[in-house]
N, C-alpha and C positions, 0 to 999 in steps of 0.2 A: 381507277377511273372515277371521276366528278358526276354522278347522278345528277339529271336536270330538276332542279328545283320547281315548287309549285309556281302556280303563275300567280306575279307581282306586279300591282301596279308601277309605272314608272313614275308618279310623283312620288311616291315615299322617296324611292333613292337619288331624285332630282333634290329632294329637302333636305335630303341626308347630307349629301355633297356641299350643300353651300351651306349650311348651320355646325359640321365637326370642322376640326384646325384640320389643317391640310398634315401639320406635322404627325397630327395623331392620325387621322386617316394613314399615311405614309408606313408607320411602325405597325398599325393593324390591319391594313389589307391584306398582306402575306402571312398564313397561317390559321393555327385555329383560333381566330377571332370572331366574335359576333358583333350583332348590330341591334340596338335598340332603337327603332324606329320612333315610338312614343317618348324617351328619355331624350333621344339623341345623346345616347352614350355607348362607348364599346366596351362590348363584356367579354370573360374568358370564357364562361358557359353558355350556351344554349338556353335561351328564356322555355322553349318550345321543343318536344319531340322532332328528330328529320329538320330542324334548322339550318341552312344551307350557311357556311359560314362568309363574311364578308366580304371579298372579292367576289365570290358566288352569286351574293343576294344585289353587289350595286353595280357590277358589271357585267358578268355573264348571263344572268335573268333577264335584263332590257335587251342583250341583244338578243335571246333567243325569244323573248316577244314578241319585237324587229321582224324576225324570222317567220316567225308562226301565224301573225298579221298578214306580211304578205305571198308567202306560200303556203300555208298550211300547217298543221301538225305535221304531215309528214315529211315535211321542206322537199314535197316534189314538185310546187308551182302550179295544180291545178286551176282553170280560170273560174270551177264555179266551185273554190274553194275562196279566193281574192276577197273578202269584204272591203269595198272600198268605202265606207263610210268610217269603219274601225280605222282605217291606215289613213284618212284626214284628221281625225282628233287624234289621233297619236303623233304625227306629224305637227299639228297646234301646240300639244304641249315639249314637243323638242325645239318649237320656234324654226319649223324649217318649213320656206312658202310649199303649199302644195302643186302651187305651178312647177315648179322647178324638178319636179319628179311625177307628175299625173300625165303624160300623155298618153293621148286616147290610141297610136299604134304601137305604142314599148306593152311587152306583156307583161309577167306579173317580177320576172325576177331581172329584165330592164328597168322596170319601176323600183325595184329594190337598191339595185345598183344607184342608181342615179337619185334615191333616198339616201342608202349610207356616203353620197360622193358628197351630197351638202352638211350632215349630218355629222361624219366624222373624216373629213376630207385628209387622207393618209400624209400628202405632202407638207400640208399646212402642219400637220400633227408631228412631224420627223422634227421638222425643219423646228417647229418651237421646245421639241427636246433637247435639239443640238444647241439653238441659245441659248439655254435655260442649261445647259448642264457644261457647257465647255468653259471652260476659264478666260474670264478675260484678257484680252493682247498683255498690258504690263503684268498682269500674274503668268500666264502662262510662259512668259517669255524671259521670267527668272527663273524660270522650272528647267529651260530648254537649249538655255544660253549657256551652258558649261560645256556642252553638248553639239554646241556650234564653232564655241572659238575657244581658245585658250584665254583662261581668264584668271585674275587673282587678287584679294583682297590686301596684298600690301607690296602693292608697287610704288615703288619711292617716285619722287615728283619726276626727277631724272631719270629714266632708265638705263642702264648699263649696257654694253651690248650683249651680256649672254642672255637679259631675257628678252630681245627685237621684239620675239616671234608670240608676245602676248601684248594682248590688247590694254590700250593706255586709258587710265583710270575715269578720264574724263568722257569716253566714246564708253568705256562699261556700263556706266551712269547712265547716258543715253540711248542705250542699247534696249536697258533693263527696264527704264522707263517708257518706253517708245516717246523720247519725243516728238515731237511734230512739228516742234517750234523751227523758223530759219535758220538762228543762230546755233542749233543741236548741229553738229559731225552727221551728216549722212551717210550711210552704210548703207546697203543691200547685195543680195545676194542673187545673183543669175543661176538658176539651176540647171536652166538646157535651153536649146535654141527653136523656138516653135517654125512651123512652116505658116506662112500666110498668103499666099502664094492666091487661093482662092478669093480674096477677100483684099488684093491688094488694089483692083483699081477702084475701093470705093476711097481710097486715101488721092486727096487732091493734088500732094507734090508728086505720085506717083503714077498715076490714074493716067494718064496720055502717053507712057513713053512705057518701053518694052520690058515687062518684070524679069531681072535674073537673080539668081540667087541671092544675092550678097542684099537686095530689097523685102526677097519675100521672108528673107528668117529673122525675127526679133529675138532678142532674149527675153524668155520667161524671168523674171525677177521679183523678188520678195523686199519691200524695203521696211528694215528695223528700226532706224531712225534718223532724224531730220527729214529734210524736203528732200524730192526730186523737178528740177524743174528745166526745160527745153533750154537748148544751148548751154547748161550746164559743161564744165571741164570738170573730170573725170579719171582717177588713176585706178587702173584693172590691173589685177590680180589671177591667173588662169593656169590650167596644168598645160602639161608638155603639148606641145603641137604634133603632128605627122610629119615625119622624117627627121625633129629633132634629136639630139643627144638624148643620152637616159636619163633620167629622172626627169621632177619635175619642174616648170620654171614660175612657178609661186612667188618665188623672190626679186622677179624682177617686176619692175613697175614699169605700165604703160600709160602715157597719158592719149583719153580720149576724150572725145565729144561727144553729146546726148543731142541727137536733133530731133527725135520724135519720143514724144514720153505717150505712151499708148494704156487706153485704159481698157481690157476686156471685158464685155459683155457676152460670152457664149459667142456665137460663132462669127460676131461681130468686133469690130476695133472700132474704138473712138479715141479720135486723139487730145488731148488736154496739153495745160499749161503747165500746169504744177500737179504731184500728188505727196501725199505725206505718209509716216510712219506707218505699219500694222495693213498696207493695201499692196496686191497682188495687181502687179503692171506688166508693159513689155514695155523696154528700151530698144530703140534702136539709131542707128548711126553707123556710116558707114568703117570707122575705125572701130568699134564694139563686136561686127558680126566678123570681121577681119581676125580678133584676134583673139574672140572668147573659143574656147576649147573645152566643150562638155558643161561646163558650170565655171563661173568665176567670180570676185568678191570685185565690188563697187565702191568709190568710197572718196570724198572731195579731201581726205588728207592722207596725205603720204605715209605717214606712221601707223595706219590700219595694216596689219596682216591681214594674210591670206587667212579667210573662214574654212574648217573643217569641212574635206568636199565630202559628197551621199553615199553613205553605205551601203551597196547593190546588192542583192540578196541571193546572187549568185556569181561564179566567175565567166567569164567568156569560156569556154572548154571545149565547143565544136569550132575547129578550123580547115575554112577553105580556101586553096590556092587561085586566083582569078588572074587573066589575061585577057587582052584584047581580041577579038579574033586578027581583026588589023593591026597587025602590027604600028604602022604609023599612027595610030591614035593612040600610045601610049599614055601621050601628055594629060591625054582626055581624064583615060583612065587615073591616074594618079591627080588630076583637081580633083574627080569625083571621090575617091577614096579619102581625100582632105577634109570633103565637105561631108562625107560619110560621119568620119571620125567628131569633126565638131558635132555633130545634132543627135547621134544616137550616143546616149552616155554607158551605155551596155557593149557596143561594138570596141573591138580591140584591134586596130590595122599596122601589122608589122611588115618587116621587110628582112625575109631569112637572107642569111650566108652566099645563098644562090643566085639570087636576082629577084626573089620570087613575090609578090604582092600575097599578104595569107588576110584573111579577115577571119577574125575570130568573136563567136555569139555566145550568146546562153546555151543554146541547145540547137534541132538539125529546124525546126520552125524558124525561129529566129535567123539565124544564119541564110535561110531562105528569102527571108523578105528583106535582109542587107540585099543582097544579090538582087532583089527585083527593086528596090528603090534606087540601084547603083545603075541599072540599065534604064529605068525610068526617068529617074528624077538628076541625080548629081554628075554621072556621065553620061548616059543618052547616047549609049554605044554598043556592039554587041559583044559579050561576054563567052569566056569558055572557064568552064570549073572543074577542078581536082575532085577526086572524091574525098568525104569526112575525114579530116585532120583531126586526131583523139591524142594530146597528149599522155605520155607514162613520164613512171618515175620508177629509179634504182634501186636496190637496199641489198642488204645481206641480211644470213640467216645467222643466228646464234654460233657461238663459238665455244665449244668446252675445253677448254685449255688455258693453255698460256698465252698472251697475243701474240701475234703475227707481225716484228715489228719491219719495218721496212725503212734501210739507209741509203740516202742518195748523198750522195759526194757533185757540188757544183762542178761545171767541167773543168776551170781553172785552179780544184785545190782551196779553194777561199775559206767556204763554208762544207760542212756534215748535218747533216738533218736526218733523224732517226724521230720515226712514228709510228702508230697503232691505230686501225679501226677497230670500232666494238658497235655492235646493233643497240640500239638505247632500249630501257627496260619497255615493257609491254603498257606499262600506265603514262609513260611518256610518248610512246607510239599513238595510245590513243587520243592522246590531245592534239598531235601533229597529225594525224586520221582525219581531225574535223575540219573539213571547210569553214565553216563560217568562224570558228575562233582564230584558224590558224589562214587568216585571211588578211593582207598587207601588218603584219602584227609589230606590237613595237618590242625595244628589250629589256621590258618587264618580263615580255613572254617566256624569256629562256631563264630568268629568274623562277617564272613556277614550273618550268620541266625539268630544274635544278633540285626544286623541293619533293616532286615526286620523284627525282632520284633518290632522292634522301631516305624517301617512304615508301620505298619498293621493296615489294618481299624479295627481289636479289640484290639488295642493296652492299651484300656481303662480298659480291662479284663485283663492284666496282671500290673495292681499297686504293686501288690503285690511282685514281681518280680523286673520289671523296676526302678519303686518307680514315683513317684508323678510329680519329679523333670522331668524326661527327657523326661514323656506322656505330661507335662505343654509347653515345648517346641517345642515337635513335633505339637501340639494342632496348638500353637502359629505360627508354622512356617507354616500349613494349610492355617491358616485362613490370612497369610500375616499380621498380625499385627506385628511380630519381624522379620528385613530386616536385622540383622547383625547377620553376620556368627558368631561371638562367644557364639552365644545365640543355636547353634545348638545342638543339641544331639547326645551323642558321647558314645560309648564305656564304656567310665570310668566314666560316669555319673550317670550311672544305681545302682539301689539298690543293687542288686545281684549278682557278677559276674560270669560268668562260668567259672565252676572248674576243670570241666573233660567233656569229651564225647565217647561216644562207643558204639558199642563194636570195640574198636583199635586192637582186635587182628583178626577177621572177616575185617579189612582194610575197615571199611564205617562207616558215622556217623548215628546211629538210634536215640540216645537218651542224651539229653543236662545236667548236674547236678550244677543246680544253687544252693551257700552258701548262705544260707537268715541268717545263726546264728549271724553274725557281731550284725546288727539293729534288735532287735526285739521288739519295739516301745516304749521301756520303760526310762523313766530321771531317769539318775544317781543318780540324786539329793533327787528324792524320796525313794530311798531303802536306807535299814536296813543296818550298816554293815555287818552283817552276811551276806545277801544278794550279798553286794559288795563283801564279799572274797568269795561266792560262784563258784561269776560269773568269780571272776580271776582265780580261780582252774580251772573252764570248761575251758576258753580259754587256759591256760595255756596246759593239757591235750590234748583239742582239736587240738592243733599242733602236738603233738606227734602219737595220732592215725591219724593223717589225709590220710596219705599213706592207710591204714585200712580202710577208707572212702571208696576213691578210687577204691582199690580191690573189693570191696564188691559191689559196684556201678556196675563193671565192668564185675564181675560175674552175676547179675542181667542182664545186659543187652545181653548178650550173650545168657540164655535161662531162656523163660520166663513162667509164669506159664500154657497155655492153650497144648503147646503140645512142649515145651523145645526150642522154635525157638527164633532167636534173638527179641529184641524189636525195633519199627519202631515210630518215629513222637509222642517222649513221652519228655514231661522235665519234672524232678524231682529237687522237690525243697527242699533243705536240709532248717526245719525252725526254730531246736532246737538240741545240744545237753549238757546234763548237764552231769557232772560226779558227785558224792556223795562221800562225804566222809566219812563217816559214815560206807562203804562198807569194807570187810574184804582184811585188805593190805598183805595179805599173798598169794589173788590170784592176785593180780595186775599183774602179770608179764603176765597173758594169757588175758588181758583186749583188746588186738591189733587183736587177733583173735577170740574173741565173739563181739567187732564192726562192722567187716568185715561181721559175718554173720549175727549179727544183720540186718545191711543196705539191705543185700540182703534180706533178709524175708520180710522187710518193702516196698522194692520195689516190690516184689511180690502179698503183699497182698496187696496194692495200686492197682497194676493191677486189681486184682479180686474186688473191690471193683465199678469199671467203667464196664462200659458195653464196651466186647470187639470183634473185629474184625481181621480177617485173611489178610494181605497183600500178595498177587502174586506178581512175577514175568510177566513181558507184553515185547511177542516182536512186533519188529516193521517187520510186514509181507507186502511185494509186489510181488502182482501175475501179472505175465506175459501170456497173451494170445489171443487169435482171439474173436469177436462178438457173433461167434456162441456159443461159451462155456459161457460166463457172466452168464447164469441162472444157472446153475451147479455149476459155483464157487460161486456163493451168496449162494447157499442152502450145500455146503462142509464148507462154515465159518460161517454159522449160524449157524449150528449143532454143531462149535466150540466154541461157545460164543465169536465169533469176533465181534470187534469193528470198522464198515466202516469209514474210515478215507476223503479216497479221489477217484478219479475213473478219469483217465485220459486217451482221446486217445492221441495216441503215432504218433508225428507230423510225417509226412514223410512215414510212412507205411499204408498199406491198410486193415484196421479193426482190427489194432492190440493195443492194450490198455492194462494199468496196473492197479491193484485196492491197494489203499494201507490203511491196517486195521492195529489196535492193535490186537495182538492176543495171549491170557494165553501160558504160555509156560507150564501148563499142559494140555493144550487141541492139544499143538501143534504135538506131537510122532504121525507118520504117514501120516500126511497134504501131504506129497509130492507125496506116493504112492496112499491116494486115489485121490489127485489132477491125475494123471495118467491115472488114471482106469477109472473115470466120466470124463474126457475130452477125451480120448484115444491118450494121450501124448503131447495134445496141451498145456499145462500151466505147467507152472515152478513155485517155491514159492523162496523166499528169506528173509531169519528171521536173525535179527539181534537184542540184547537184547537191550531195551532204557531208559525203566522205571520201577517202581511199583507200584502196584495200589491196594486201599482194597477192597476187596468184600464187596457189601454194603447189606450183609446179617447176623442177627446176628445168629451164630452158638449154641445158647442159648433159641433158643424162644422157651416160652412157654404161649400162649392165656392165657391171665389174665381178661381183660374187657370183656362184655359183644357182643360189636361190634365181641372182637377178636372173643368169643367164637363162635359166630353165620358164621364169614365167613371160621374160621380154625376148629372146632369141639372142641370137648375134647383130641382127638387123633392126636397129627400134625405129618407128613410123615415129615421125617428130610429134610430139603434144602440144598441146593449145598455146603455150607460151613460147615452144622453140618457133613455132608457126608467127607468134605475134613478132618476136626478134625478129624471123626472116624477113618479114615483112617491111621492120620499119627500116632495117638495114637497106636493103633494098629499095627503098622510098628516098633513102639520104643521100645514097651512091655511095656506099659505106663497104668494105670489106667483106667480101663473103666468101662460106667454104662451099664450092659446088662441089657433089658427089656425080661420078662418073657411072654410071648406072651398066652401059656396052662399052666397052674399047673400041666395037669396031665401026659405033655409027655415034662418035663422044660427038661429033657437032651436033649430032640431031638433040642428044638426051641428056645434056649438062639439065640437071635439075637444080631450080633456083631456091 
């Protein structure tokens, strides 16, 4: 704790400040440094006994002079403690008028307030840190520009077509510079679609005729370089639309027109003619608000790529199914979900197997206010909602043995396909656990879940896999006996390589597919010729269906057998596939699509061969509140199957602390309101997604030994996971085992 120093006049430290360099003030204010007031030098020692050191003596000292002027020593604001002759010469020498803080009905710590408002006026103060410390537009924006678009310092004047998708050397230039000039490539960036709806009849082309959407929303947009200027022609760049095919459509070029270039002032628009490089505008036109989609890239030449869209800092994860109550106003519904989908860049709007409209949020808040700006604002209709859609995901559990491998024979004899699931090691689990890295990820990703397989203490369990060679080296590189780096283990070392991973159209990696058919242990030397032309028809073939592979792979992983949800923390190992010849060549031509499903059935029934598990969703929950609630919040996330992380008091305030849990994001719907009701509005929650996690319940069990049978019975009450499977089962219109409870009333008592 800082003891308040004796009292100092404020010209010393007013003299102080403008007679030392700012540099050296700067390096001595923080720390044990002093201040020679007579030298106007800084010292490391104390000239004087109880020398308060220099931040102390030229800033903390004037304000608690400040303080003690106009309240008192005891800073309780007594009025016949106020000297106001003291707080007008103090005031003269800060140069702040005494009008501007003496009125005769403010009392003493009004007068104070409205002293430090001229004095050291907070806003003015932010606001000249942030110019004073922020990098200027062309520095910051070679700092930021790798980061935005693909970019590279030796693109040939021509570009090839495999590098399109990077930005051409002359707009780089102008990017990095912010030009400003005309003749600079204009680029900018639409980040999202603002609503202006209130504010739209003060614009003159729009102001007399009736606002609908397609007028009140501008694009928020950021321009890097050249001009932007009205009636400008324009080629947009934007992701997938609602109801599109998958993926995204970046690569198609739209040309549009700019007929309002808008310049923001708070909650106002003003429209301009022209605006340049490094300024925060809205564009709008009726072909822009038509066909930007969440964020899109701007840009007067055709050869600008699509800019890297915003990294959200969460996934959409709560989903709701929404209908019309009317049916005939379907149509409604589905514009309003389009214009949904444009303007919130967090909102995810699909369309299941079923029919079903699902809108997917951050969290059960979010998801809330889609629904009420979908009844307000974009449809203007009345709605009916599902309850919380929580997606899962599949996995199996470890295997001690041999693998499990599983052969499917195509129905016409063509193809054999013979493979293995293995659950991938636990230091690759935890990378494929993280949301935020294993979030739309590219395939570098599965190169480093590659390497921690390399560097897993069971690296020994995957030979089969790696191969002999790169677990000998890793071995070796443990134990220090091979000190030179070319003996390491790399990448392209490995038996197996990876071939694919997915599911790529769900943007995360669940599931690895390693080609083991290359090596399958066998010398050239000892097969038959028949043998050898076997082997070169399968390879041969095997190249042409491999695309077949692929799909098939990728359907699998998308949904898996226990209740259709993707697959999580699974490699499949392709370890054979032969083709026959002998097979009828008259159906060859459909051989690419009985591989495809082949693969998938093989994948599936590998699943169900392991014992398997449900993966959640986990967010990361921190409860904010007082001492006296603590027992109330433990016993609200126990009942949650929360996970206590940490439990911190909160420095500087008075019995206020935060507890920070993992917490299921299906247990989480409603945590806030009864956080409310049991505290009586002392605690706040805050969920944000981070990881996933499996339930370490099998959904399956059933008492087989003797031990089981004596502690579960004959009859086991389902557990939390068999309950979650029922459920989703059930939700999908999916298979179920109903147990008949009576024979003689089975319509009453089919239990679901």
């Amino acid at each position: 704790m800082i003891r308040r120093p004796p009292r100092s006049t404020l010209s010393s430290s007013s003299a102080a400040s403008d007679v030392y360099k700012r540099q050296d003030m700067e390096s001595a204010l923080w720390g044990l440094k002093f201040v020679d007031v007579a030298k106007k030098t800084i010292l490391d020692k104390p000239r004087r006994e109880e020398q308060p050191p220099c931040a102390v003596q030229l800033m903390l000292a004037p304000l608690w002079q400040v303080y003690t002027t106009f309240l008192g020593a005891d800073f309780e604001g007594h009025v016949d403690t106020f000297n106001l002759e003291a707080a007008i010469d103090l005031s003269k020498k800060m140069n702040v008028d005494p009008t501007l803080w003496n009125k005769p009905r403010a009392d003493c710590r009004g007068k104070l307030v409205a002293f430090m408002s001229n004095w050291l006026p907070i806003a003015k103060s932010v606001l000249d840190m942030v110019c004073e410390h922020s990098a200027s537009p062309p520095d910051a924006q070679k700092g930021r520009l790798p980061l935005l678009a693909n970019i590279s310092k030796d693109l040939p004047s021509e570009r090839p077509q495999d590098i399109k998708d990077f930005v051409p050397a002359d707009i780089q230039t102008a990017m990095e510079n912010c030009d400003p000039s005309e003749d600079a490539p204009m680029v900018a960036f639409i980040s999202s679609l603002i609503d202006t709806e209130f504010v739209a009849g003060q614009l003159g082309s729009y102001g007399d005729e009736e606002v609908d959407l397609s007028q009140s929303f501008v694009g928020f947009a950021r321009i890097f370089s050249g001009k932007v200027k009205t009636g400008m022609t324009v080629y947009l760049r934007t992701a997938a639309s609602f109801g599109d095919s998958d993926g995204a459509t970046s690569s198609d070029l739209l040309e549009c027109k700019i007929d309002q270039v808008l310049l923001l002032r708070g909650r106002g628009l003003e429209e301009v003619d022209s605006l340049t490089a490094g300024c925060l505008c809205g564009l709008r036109g009726s072909d822009i608000t038509k066909h930007v989609v969440k964020y899109a890239t701007v840009s007067n030449r055709k050869d600008m790529p699509a800019m890297t869209p915003p990294r959200l800092s969460s996934a959409s994860i709560v989903r709701l199914a929404v209908a019309p109550v009317n049916p005939m106003q379907l149509p409604n519904l589905i514009r309003g979900l389009t214009w949904l989908n444009k303007v919130d860049p967090q909102v995810e709007v699909i369309v299941l197997p079923t029919g079903e409209y699902v809108i997917g949020g951050a969290g059960e808040v979010h998801a809330e206010r889609c629904i009420k700006d979908l009844k307000d604002t974009f449809a203007k209709i009345e709605l009916t909602t599902s309850e919380p859609l929580v997606p899962f995901r599949e996995t199996i559990t470890t295997h001690t043995g041999k693998p499990k491998t599983v052969s499917v024979t195509t129905p016409f004899g063509h193809c054999t396909i013979e493979l293995y699931l293995k659950q991938l090691p636990y230091e690759v689990l935890e990378l494929l656990d993280n949301e935020e890295v294993n979030s739309n990820p590219s395939d570098n990703f599965v190169d480093k879940a590659v390497e921690l397989m390399i560097g897993c203490e069971d690296r020994k369990k995957w030979v089969d896999v790696l191969g002999r060679d790169a677990i000998a080296r890793k071995t070796r590189e443990d134990a220090a006996i091979a000190a030179d780096a070319n003996t390491l283990p790399t990448i392209a070392t490995i038996k197996a390589r990876p071939a694919s991973w997915g599911p790529k159209k769900l943007k995360f990696c669940g599931a690895i597919l390693f080609d083991n058919t290359e090596d399958d242990g066998t010398d050239a030397t000892e097969l038959t010729e028949e043998e050898q032309q076997n082997k070169a028809y399968s390879h041969s073939k095997k190249q042409g269906c491999w695309d077949a592979v692929v799909s098939g792979f990728q359907i699998a992983c998308m949904s898996g057998p226990m209740m259709e949800e993707p697959l999580h923390g699974i490699a499949v190992v392709l370890k054979s596939m032969t083709f026959h010849q002998d097979a009828d060549p008259c159906l060859e031509m459909a051989v690419g699509g009985q591989v495809m499903i082949a693969v998938k059935d093989a994948i599936k029934r590998g699943v169900e061969l392991h014992s398997r598990r449900i993966v959640e969703p986990m967010y990361n929950c921190s409860v904010y509140s007082s001492g006296a609630t603590q027992g109330k919040i433990y016993s609200v996330l126990a009942r949650r199957r929360a996970n206590i992380v940490d439990e911190v008091m909160n420095e500087g305030s008075s019995g206020l602390f935060y507890i920070s849990c993992s917490l299921p994001v299906l247990s989480s719907f409603g945590l806030q309101d009864e956080l409310r009701i049991q505290t009586a509005g002392a605690a706040t929650a805050q969920l944000q997604l981070t990881h996933w996690t499996i339930i370490d319940e099998d959904p399956y069990f059933v008492p087989t030994t003797k031990e089981e049978l004596d502690e579960h019975g004959v009859v086991v009450p389902p557990n939390f996971a068999a309950r979650t499977l029922r459920t989703v089962r059930k939700r999908k219109g999916l298979h179920r085992d109903l147990v008949v409870e009576n024979a003689t009333k089975q319509k009453f008592s089919i239990k679901s």
